[in-house]
Every structure is written in structure tokens, then in C-alpha cells.
Phi, psi and omega in degrees: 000133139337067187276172197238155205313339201251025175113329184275185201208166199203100192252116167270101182257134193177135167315303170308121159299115204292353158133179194289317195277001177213023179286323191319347203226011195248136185223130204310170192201155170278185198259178187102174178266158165224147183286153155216122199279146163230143189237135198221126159271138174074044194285165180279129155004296195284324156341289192313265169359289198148333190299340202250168223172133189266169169281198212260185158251162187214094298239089187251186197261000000 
């Protein structure tokens, strides 16, 4: 995976390989609608609680 300089990171889930410059961050997906799990080891306190929240996902072109 890829961070981008400030830090954030940007994952491409799509059937299609998104081109050379963001396949590194692609991580292949069916075709259709799919579920997505996020699985965390070893999590921190806020995790566990509630306080912390992963970010939203987001629908790009």
C-alpha cells in the first residue's frame, strides 16, 4: 500500500483494475453489490468502547 505525503491512504475496491498509478491500493472486489468487514488485531481501547469509528467509505468514479 501507498500513503499519500499527509499521510492518508486511499484503497480501490472494483472489479476493474483502476490503472498503473493507483493499482498498488487496489484490492480486487466482485461484480455487483459486496459487503466489507474491516478486521483489526490487537485493537486499541477506543476501538474496543466505541469511541474510535473507522473512516466512512466513499463511492469515487
Amino acid at each position: 500500500m501507498r500513503t499519500h505525503p499527509d499521510g492518508s491512504l486511499e484503497i480501490y475496491l472494483r472489479g476493474e483494475n483502476p490503472g498503473p498509478d493507483r493499482e498498488r491500493n487496489w484490492l480486487p472486489a466482485p461484480a455487483g453489490r459486496f459487503n466489507v468487514f474491516l478486521r483489526l488485531y490487537w485493537p486499541q481501547r477506543p476501538a474496543l468502547t466505541g469511541d474510535w469509528t473507522p473512516p466512512t467509505l466513499q463511492r469515487a468514479s
